[in-house]
C-alpha positions in Angstrom: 32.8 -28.9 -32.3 33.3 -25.4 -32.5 33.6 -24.9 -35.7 31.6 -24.7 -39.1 32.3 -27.6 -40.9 33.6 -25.5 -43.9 36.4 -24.0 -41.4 36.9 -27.8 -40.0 37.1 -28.9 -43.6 39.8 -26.4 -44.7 41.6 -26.9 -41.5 42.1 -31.3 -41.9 43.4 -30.0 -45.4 45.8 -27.5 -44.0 46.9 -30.4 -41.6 47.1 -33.0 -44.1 49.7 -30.6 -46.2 51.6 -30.1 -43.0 52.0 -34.2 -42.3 53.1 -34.6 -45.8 55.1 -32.0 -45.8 57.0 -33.1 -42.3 57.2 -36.7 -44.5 59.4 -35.6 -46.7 61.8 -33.8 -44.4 61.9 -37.1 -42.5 59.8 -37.5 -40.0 57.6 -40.4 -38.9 54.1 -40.2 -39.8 51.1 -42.6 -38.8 50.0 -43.4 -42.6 46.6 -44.0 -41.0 46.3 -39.9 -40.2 46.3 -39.3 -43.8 43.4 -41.7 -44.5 41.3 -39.7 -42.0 37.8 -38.4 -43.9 37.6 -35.2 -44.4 34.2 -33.1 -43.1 31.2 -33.8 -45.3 29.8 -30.7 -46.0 26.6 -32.4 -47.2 23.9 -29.7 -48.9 25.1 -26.7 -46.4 22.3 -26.7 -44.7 22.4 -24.2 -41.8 21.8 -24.7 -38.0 17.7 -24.3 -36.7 17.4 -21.4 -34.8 17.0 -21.6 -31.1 13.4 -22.2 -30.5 11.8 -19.9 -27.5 12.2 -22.8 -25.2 15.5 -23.2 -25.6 16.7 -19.6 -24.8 14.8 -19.8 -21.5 16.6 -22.9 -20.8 20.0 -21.5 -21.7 19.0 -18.0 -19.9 18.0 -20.3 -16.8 21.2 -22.3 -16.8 23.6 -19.2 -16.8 24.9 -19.0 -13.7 25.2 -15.4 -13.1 23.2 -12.2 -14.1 26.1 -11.3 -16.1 26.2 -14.1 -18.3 22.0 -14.2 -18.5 22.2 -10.9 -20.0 24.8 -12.2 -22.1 22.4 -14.6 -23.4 19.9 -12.3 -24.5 22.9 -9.9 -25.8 23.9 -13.0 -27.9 20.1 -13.5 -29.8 19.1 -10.0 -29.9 21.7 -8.2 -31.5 23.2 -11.7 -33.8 26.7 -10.5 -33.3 29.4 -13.0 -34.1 32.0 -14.3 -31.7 34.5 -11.6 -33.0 32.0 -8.6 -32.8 30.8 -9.7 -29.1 34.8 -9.8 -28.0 35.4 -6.3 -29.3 32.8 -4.9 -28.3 32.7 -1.8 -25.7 30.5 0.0 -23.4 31.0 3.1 -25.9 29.0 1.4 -28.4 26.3 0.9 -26.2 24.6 4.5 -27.2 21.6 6.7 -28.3 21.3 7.9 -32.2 18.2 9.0 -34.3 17.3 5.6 -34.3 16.6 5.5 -30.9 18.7 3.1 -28.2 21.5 1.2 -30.6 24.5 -1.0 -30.8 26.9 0.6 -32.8 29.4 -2.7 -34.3 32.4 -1.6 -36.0 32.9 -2.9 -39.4 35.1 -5.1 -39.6 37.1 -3.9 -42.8 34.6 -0.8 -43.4 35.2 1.8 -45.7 36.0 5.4 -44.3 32.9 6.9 -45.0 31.0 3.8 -43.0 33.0 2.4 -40.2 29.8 1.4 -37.9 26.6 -0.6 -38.8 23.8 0.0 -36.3 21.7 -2.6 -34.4 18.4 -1.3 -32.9 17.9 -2.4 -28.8 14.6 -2.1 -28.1 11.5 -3.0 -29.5 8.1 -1.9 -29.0 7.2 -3.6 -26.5 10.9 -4.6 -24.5 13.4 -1.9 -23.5 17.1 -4.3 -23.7 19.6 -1.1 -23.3 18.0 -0.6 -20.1 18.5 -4.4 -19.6 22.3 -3.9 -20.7 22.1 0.0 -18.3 21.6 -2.0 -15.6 24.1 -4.4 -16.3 26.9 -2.1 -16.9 25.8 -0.3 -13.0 25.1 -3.6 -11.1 26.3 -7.0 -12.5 29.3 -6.4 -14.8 31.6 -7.3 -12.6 34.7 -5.3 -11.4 37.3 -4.7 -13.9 40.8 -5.8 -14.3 43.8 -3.0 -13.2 47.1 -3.4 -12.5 49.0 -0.2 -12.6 52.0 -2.0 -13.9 50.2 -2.9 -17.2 48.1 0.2 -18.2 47.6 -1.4 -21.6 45.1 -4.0 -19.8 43.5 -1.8 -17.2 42.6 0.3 -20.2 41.3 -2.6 -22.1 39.2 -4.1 -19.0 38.0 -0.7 -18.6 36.3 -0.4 -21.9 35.3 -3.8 -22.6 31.1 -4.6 -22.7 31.9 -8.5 -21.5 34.5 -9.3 -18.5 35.9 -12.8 -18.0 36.2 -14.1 -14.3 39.5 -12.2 -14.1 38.1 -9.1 -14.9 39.4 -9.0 -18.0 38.0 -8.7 -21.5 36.1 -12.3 -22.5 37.7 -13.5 -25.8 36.5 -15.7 -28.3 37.9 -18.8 -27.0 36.6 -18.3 -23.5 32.8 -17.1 -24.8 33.0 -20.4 -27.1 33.8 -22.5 -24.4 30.9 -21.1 -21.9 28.5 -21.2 -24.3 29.4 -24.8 -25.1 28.9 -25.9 -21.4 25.9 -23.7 -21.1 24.3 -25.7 -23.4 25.3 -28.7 -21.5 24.1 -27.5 -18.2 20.8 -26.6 -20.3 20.0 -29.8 -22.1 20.5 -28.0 -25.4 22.0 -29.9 -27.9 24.4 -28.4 -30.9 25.1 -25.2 -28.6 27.6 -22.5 -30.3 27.7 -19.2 -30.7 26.8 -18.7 -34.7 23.8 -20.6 -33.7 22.3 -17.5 -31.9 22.9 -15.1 -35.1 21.2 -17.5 -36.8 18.2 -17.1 -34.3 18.7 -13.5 -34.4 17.9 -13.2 -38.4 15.0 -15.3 -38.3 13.4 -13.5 -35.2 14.2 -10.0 -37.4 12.3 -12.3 -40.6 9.3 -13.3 -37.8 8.7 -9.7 -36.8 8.0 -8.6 -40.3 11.8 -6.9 -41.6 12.3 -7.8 -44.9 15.8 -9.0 -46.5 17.3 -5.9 -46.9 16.8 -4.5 -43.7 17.6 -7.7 -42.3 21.1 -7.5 -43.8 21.9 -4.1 -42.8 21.3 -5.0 -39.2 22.9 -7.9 -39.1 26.2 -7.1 -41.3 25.9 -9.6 -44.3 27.6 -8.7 -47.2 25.0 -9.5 -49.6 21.1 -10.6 -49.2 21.8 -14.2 -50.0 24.5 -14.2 -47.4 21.3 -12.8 -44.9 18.8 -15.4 -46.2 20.8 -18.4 -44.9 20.5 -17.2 -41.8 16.5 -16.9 -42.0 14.5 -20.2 -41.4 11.3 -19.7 -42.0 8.8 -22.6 -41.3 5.4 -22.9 -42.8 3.5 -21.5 -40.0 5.4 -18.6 -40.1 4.3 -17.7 -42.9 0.9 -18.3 -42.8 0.9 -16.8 -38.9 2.3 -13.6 -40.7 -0.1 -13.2 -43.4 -3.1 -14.0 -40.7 -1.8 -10.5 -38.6 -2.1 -7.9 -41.7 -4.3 -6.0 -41.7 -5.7 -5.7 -45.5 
């Protein structure tokens, strides 16, 4: 459920391999587990965006401050899974762009290790949202003088699990998955809020270039699946320029 059925396909590949594999060094194998379908990847069309509705749902349902800023941390900035479990308080930080997210690449080149996500908009101030969360709801971090390796790690980490610790992939997957559960959402995960994220950049008038500097996509086809624009949008957006 977790994953994108591309991953899910490769992986009942992988498996298959294995089983035959284990076959011929003779073990028993259930012939009926190699006659399993694979994942249909149908056209590829990506998830909908989470609709306005649904985030106040999901930011209602979390059950702590922590985790509602997490929420709104997940749609603003569209960082995946990987990005949101490495991420620090350091990044959190002010550049000539104003308040920004700085997100390591993740195999940058030396001369551009960081891309940079803007927090606030004109009219919504988020890295006083995540200030506020660092000083009051956070939570209190992991230490253990006998493993300085983790205290250090707790320490620096933007998002704590219940123990304190830094909140890893698995655990954000499985929260989010629940969350959505708690919420009434249907086909909650994680990629489903980048998703949201490049289509609210698309709705506030970026264009795909910028859209795919923000959000690290490779290439601008990469950043368009990730925009899903409906037919109102566009006419809503040519209705609010000015000539």
């Amino acid at each position: 459920a977790e994953m994108r059925p591309a991953s899910a396909q490769q992986y009942i590949k992988n498996l298959k391999t294995f089983l035959r594999w284990c076959r011929t060094t003779g073990f028993g194998i259930d012939p009926a587990a190699l006659e399993v379908p694979n994942v249909d990847l149908g056209d590829g069309e990506p998830p909908d965006p989470f609709s306005e509705e649904e985030i106040a749902r999901l930011e209602a349902a979390a059950p702590t401050a922590a985790r509602r800023l997490f929420v709104r941390f997940a749609w603003r900035t569209g960082l995946r899974v990987s990005e949101i479990e490495r991420a620090n308080i350091s990044d959190v930080g002010n550049d000539s762009h104003g308040s920004v997210l700085h997100v390591p690449q993740a195999a940058a080149k030396p001369s551009r290790r960081w891309r940079v996500v803007p927090l606030d908009t004109k009219s919504t101030r988020f890295s006083l949202e995540i200030r506020r969360y660092l000083l009051h709801d956070r939570g209190v971090p992991y230490s253990d003088p006998d493993d300085p390796v983790g205290t250090t790690d707790a320490a620096q980490a933007l998002f704590l699990n219940e123990d304190g610790k830094r909140w890893r992939a698995e655990g954000i997957q499985s929260f989010v998955r629940r969350l959505g559960a708690a919420a009434g959402v249907e086909h909650t995960h994680v990629h489903r809020f980048r998703h949201t994220f490049g289509t609210w950049c698309a709705r506030r008038g970026m264009n795909q270039s910028q859209i795919k500097e923000v959000g690290g996509w490779r290439t601008s086809s990469a950043a368009d699946r990730y925009i899903k624009f409906a037919a109102a949008d566009a006419v809503r957006f040519f209705q609010e320029r000015a000539d």
